[in-house]
VMD Tcl script that draws the C-alpha trace (Angstrom):
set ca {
  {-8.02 -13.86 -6.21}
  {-6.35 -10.55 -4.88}
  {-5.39 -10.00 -1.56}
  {-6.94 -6.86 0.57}
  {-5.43 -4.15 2.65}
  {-8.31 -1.44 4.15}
  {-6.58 1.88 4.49}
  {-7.18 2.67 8.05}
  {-7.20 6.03 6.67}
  {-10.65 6.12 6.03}
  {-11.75 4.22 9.22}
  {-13.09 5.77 12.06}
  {-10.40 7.05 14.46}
  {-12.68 7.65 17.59}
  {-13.34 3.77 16.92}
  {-10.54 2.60 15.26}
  {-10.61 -0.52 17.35}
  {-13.86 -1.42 16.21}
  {-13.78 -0.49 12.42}
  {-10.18 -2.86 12.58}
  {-12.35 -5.52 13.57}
  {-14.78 -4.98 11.48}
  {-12.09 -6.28 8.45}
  {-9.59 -8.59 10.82}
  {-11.02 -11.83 9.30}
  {-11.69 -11.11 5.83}
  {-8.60 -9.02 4.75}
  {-4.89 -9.77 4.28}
  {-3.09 -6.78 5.41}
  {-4.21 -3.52 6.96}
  {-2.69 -0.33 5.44}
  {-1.31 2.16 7.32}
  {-0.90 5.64 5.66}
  {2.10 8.05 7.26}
  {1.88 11.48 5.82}
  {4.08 14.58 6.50}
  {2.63 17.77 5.46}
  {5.23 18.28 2.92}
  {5.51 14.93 0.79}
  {1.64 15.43 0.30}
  {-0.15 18.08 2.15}
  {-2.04 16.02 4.51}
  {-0.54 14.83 8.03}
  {-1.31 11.47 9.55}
  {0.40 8.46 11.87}
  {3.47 8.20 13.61}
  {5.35 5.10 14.51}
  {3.52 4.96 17.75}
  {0.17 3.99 16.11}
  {2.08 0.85 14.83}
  {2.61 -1.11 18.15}
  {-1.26 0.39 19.04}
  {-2.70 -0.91 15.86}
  {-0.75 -4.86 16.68}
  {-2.36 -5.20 20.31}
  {-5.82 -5.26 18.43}
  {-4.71 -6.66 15.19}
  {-3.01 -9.93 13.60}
  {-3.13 -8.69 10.38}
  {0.20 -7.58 8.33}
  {0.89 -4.03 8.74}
  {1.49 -2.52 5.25}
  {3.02 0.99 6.44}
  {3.02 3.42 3.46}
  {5.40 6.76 4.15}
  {4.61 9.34 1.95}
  {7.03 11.46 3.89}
  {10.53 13.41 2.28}
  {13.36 11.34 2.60}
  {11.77 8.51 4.37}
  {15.18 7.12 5.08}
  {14.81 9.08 8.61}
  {11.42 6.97 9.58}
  {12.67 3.95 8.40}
  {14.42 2.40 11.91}
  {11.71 3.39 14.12}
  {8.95 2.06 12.16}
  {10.66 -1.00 11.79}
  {11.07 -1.66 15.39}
  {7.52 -0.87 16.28}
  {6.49 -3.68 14.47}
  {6.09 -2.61 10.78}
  {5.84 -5.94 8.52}
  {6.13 -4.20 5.15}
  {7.55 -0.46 4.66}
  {6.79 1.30 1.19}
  {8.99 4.43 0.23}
  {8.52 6.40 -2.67}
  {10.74 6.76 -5.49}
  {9.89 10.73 -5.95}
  {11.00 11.30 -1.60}
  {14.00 10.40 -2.16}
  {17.80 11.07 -4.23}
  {18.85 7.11 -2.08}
  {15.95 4.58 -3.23}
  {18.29 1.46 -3.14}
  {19.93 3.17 0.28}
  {16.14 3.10 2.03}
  {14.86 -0.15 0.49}
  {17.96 -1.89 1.91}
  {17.93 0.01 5.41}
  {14.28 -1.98 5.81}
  {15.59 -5.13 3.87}
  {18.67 -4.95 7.08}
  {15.55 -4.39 9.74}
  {14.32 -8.24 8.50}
  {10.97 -6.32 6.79}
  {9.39 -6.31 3.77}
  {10.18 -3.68 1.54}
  {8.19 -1.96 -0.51}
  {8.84 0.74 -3.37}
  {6.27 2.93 -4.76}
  {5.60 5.33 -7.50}
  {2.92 8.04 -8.65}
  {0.79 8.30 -11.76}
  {3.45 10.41 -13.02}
  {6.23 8.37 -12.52}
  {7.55 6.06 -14.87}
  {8.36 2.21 -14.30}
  {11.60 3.00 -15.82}
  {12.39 4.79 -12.75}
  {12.07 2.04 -10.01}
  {13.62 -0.51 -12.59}
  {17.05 -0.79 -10.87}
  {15.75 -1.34 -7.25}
  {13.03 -4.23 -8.90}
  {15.54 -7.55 -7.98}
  {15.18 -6.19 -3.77}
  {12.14 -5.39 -3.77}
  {8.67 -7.87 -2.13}
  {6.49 -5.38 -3.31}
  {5.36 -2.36 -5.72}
  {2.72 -0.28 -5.01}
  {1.58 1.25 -7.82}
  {-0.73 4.55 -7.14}
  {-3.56 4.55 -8.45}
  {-4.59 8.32 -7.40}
  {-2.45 11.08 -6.69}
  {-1.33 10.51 -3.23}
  {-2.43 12.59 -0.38}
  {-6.63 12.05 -0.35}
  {-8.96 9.54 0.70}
  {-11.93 8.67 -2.32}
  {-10.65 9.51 -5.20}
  {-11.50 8.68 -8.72}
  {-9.13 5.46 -9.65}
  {-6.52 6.65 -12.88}
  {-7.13 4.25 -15.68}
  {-4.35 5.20 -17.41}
  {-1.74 3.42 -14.53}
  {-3.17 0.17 -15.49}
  {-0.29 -0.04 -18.48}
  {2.07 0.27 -15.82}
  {0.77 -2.56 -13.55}
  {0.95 -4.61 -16.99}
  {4.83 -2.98 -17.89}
  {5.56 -4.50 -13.56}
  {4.34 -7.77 -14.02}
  {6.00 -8.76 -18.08}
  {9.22 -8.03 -15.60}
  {8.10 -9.67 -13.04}
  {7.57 -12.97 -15.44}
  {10.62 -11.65 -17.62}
  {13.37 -11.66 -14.58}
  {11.66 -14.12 -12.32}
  {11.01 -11.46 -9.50}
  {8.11 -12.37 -7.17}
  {6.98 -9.05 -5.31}
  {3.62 -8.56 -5.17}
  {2.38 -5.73 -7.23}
  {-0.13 -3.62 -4.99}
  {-2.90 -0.80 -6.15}
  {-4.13 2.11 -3.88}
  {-6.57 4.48 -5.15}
  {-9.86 4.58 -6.08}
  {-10.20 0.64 -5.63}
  {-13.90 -0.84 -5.75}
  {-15.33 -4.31 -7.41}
  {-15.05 -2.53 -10.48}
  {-12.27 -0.81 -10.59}
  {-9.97 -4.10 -9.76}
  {-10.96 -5.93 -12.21}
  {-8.70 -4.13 -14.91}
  {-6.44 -3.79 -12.10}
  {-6.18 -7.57 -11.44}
  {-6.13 -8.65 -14.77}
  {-2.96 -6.65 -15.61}
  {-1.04 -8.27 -12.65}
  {-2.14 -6.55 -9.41}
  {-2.22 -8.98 -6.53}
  {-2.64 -6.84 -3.70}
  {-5.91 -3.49 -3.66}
  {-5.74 -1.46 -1.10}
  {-9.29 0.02 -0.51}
  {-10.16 2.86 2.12}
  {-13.78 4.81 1.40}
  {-14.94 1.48 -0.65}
  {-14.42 -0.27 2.78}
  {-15.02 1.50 5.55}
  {-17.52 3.51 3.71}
  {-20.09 1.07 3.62}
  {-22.19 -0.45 6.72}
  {-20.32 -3.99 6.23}
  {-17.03 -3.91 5.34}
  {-16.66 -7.34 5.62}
  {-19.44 -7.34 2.54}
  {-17.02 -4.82 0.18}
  {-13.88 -6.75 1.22}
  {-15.49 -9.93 -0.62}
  {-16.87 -7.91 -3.37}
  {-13.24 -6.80 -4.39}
  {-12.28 -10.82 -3.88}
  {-15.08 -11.63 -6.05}
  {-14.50 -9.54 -9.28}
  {-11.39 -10.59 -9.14}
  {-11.38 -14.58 -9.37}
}
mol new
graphics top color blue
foreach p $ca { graphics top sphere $p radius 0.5 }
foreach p [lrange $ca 0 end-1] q [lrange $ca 1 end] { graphics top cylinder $p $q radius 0.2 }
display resetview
């Protein structure tokens, strides 16, 4: 059964408390979007929301940057309480450098890449990784159509996975429902990340189990 992280992205942010509790006992991890206007065009959190978002929250805190060079983020978000950090392959010339400035923090580190990207390129940095996202959308927009086409590459993640004995998790974001996992989970996902499908509905507690159930 796969593992849930709502994208606070698509919660309510007048009410943020609320919607967060809305999915503290039914999900895994709570996913935190940080956007910088130039990486993607939209702009979201800072670091500051982090130590916020843990006063309400035990959940793990799965930050995403989708920032250029996300090497200069990497410190602070770590010491406000981050418990995974995910960098992107395409925002940055130093992958292994970032990955192992959060590995030195003591967090989880995450690499990720975009339907355009190749596994090929994040092949290298594989053995230090705890987790791959894989997007599932192009990055940037809440409640968008999920890519089919990236579910060869969750597939291509987890034959190396089995191949060189690596155990990161292998997440999804994008266009995640109770259908859309199912593919998803089959090839090797173990982690969906699910905003609009979520918080979206009038019980997200209802969706969150919907996603657990298509995939058991």
């Amino acid at each position: 059964m796969i593992k849930v992280a709502p994208s606070i992205l698509s919660a309510d942010y007048l009410n943020l408390q609320r919607d967060i509790e809305k999915v503290e006992k039914d999900a895994e991890l709570l996913h935190i979007d940080v956007m910088d206007g130039s990486f993607v065009p939209a702009i979201s959190y800072g670091p500051n929301w982090v130590p916020q978002i843990k006063k309400i929250s035990n959940l793990v805190l799965d930050v995403h940057l989708m920032v250029v060079n996300p090497e200069r983020f990497v410190d602070e978000f770590a010491d406000k309480g981050a418990d995974i950090i995910g960098v992107h392959v395409e925002a940055t010339p130093h992958i292994h450098r970032a990955l192992q400035m959060i590995k030195n923090k003591g967090v989880k580190a995450e690499v990720v890449i975009n339907p355009g990207t190749p596994v090929e390129a994040i092949k290298p940095v594989l053995y230090m990784v705890d987790q791959v996202l894989v997007m599932t959308v192009n990055p940037g927009f809440g409640g968008q159509k999920f890519l089919d086409e990236t579910v060869k590459k969750i597939k291509q993640l987890d034959d190396i996975k089995k191949d060189e004995g690596y155990d990161f998790d292998i997440e999804i974001d994008g266009g995640v429902n109770n259908e859309t996992v199912q593919a998803a989970a089959k090839a090797g996902a173990t982690v969906a990340v699910a905003g609009s499908y979520v918080f979206g509905a009038e019980n997200p507690a209802e969706r969150i189990q919907a996603i657990k159930d298509a995939t058991k």
